[in-house]
N, C-alpha and C positions, 0 to 999 in steps of 0.2 A: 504494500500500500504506500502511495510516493505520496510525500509532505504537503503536494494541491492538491489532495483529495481528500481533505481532514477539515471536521468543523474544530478550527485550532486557535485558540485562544495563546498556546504556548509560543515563547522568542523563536525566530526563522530559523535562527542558530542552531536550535534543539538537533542532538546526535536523530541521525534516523535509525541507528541501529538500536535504539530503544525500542520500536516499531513489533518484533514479532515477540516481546513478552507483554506487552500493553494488550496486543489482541488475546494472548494467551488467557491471559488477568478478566478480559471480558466476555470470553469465551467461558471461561472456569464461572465467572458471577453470573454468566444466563443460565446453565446449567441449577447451579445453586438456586438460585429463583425457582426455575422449574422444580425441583425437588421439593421445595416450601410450596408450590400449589398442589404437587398432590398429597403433602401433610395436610394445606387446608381441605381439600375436597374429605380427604379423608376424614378428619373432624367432625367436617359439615356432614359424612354420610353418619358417624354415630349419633352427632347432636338430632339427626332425625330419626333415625332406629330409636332411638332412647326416651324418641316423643319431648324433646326440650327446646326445639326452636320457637316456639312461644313465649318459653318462661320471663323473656325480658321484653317487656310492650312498651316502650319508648325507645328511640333511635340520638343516642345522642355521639356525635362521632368522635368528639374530642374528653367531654365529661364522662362519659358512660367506662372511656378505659380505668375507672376504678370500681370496684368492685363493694358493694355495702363491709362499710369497716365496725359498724357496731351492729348491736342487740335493734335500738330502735330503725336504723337502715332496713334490715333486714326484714323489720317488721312490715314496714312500708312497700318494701319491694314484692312482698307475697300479697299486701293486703291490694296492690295492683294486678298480682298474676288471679289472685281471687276473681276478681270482675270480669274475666273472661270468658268467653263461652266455653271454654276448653277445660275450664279447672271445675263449672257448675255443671257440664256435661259427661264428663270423664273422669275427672280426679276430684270431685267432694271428698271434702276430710282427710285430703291430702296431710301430711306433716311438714313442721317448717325442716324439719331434718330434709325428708323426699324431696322438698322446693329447691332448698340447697343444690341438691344434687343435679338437677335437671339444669336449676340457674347457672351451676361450673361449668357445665358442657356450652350452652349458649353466648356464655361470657368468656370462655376461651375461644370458642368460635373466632369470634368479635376481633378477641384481643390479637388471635394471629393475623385477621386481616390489617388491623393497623401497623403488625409487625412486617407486614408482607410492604408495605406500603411502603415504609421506611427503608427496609432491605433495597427497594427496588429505585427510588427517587435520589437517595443521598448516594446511590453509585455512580448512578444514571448522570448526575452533575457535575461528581469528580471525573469521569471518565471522557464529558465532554469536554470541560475545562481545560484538562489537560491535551485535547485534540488524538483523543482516542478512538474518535466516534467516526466514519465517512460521511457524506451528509443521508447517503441513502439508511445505511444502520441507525442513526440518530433519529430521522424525524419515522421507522419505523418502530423503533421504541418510544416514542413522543405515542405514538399511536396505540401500542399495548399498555401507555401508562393513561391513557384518555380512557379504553377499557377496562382498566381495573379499576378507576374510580367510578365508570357506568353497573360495574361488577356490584358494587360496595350500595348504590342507591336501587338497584334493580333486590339485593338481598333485603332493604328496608321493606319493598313495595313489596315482597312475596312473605316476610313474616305478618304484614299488614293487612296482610288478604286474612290470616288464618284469625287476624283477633274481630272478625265482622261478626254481626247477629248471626249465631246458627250455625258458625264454623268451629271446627273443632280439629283442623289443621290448612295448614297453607294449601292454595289453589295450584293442583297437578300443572298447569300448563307455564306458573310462575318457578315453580321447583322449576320444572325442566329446564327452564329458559337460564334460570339461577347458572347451573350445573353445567350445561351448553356454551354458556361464557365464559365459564371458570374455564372449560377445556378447551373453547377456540384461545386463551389465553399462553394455557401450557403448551398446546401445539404452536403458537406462534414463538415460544421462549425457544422450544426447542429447535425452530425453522432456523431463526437465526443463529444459534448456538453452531448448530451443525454446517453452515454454511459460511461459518467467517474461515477465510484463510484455509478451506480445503478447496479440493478436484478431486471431478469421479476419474475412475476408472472409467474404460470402453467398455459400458455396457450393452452395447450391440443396437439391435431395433429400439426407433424410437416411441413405440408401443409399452415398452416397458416404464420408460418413465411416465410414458400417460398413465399405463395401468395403477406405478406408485401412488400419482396423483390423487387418484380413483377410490383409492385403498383408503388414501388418509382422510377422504371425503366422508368415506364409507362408515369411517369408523367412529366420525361425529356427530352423523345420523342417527345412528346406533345407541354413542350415550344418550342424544337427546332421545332416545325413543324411550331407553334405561328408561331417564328422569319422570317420563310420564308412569312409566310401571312402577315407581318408586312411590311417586305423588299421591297417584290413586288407588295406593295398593293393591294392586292387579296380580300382584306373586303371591298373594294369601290364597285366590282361589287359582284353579286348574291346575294342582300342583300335582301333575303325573307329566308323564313324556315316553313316546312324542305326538302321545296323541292328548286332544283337548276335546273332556266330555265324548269321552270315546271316540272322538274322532279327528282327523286330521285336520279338517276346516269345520270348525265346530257353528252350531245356528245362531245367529240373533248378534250376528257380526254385525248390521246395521237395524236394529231393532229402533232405536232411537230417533226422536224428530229438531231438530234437521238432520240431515244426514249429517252433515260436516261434523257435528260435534260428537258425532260417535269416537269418532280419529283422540280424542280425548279422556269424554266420557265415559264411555262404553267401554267395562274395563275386559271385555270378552277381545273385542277388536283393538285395546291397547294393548295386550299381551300379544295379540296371532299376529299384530306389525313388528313387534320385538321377535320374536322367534322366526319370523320370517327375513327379519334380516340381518340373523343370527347364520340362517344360512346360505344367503346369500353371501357375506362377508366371507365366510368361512370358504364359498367355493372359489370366491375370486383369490383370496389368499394362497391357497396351494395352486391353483393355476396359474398363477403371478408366480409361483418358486418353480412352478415346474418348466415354467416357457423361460425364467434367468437363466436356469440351471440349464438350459438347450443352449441358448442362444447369447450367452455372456457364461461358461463354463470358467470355474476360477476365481471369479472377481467378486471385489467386496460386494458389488450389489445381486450378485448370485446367491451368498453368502446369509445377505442382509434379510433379503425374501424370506429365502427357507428360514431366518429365524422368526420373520414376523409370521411365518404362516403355522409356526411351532406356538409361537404367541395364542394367537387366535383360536387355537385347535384347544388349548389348555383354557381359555380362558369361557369358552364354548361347555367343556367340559361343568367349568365349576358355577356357569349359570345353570345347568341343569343339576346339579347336587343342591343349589342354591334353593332350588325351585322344588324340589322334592322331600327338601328338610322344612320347605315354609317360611324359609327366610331368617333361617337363627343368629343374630347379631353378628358370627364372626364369620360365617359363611357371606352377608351380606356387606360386611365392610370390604373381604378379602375380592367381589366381586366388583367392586366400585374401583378396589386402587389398583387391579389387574386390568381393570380397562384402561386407567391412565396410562400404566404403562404398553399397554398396545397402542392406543394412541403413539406416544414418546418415540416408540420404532417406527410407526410409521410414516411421521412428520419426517424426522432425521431421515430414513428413507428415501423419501419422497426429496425431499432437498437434496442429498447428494447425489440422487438421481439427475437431477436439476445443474448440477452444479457444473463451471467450467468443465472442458476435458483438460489434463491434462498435455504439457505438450508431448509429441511423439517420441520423441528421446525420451525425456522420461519415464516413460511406458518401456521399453524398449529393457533400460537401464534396469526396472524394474521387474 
């Protein structure tokens, strides 16, 4: 990267051979990021397992990072989760012990997004300062940090849904959307991660890197579809496989009026879109390893496939254990952060699929 192509704050002077551990240093911090959102997702999938993304019904972004420090706090804080629909439909005569417990989960929630925040902004400023950044990696991360504050107000609006007359958890289609950003997020941490300062390999047809494409598309649809079977708990009933209600296309897929919000609603047809592109994914994935592994034999992105398609094949597995245990907390956490990491390969992926060739000598060399 030459010294004109830097948003550079730093004297003209500066050694250029500082240049490949700077990228090094921002390469290793987008990673790091990445690994801190699927800690958060992770979080956020027990703070919902656990039935605790209610406990805290005010949004306050800057006050709220503390936590009730006495007796009468504490008292206050429950005598607001009381007023809920959620506490007088579900949990009557809950304990302030049980409150507690629900309130930790929600308020650590909270408290890693504001750490995430931090982590991600005060690097984000050194690294430009110093003329770390090219302009294109910079105002792409201007852009994932415009999303993570969309992230932070979109998680307000979807706890906000669940404290309405007659609710008694957040609106499936706000979860989803919640969950869908958090992961267009890590898939973009890891887009770039994987793409500063590498070149692919000759991966052969340029079919493959569309298929890569395809795959990482594929597999954002997927959580979002997750998010809705999570929202509307949809994995409580039809839990056999792979048939539903004894059958493979089970009835009353569009029983619902309008039709459209069956796609939502109707947790018959939110589940048979989940398992239906459970295997879809599944089949593009090994046919995406099987056509590298022809047609690019040897190379890392040969390599890359067959692992992602080793991914998906494992991770296919443990929604169906998921799904026929009924959703047991560790069964369903370990299903959420197995999908991020399929996502994670498939971005990276997908990107150095993407990525310059290198030159011929160095192929060659190599």
């Amino acid at each position: 990267m030459s010294s004109t192509s830097t948003l550079s704050l730093a004297p003209a002077t500066a050694p250029v051979a500082t240049a490949p551990r700077s990228r090094r240093a921002v390469r290793t911090w987008l990673f790091v990021m990445a690994a801190l959102v699927i800690a958060m997702v992770a979080v956020g999938g027990a703070t919902r397992l656990t039935g605790s993304g209610l406990s805290i019904t005010e949004w306050k972004p800057v006050t709220g990072a503390i936590p009730p420090l006495s007796g009468q706090a504490w008292a206050e804080e429950f005598a607001k989760y009381q007023a809920t629909p959620q506490y007088k439909l579900l949990n009557q005569g809950m304990t302030l012990s049980d409150f507690q417990f629900i309130y930790g989960w929600e308020w650590g929630h909270r408290l890693l997004g504001r750490l995430i925040g931090l982590a991600f902004f005060l690097p984000l400023l050194f690294f430009w300062w110093r003329g770390q950044l090219d302009r294109r990696l910079g105002l792409s991360l201007l852009g994932l940090g415009a999303l993570g504050g969309l992230q932070g107000a979109v998680g307000w609006i979807m706890v906000a849904s669940g404290l309405q007359p007659g609710m008694t958890a957040v609106a499936p289609i706000k979860l989803a959307l919640h969950l869908t950003l958090a992961s267009a997020i890590y898939a973009g941490l890891v887009w770039l991660a994987a793409g500063i300062d590498r070149r692919r390999d000759d991966i052969g047809p340029a079919r493959l890197s569309r298929t890569a494409l395809v795959l990482m598309g594929l597999v954002l649809v997927q959580i979002a579809l997750g998010g809705l079977v999570a929202g509307s708990k949809a994995g409580l009933t039809y839990n056999t496989w792979p048939l539903m209600d004894g059958s493979l296309v089970p009835t009353g897929l569009f029983s619902g009026t309008p039709w459209i919000e069956n796609f939502v609603d109707n947790i018959t047809l939110v589940q048979f879109n989940h398992r239906l592109t459970a295997y879809a994914l599944l089949g593009l994935a090994v046919f995406h390893a099987v056509d590298a592994r022809r047609r690019a034999p040897g190379t890392g992105a040969a390599r890359r496939a067959t692992a992602l398609a080793g991914l998906v094949a494992a991770q296919a597995m443990l929604g169906i254990v998921t799904l026929l245990l009924v959703v047991p907390l560790w069964a369903g956490l370990a299903h959420q952060i197995a999908a991020m990491l399929v996502l994670g390969m498939a971005s990276a992926h997908a990107r150095l699929c993407r990525a310059p060739r290198a030159p011929a000598a160095a192929l060659r060399a190599a």
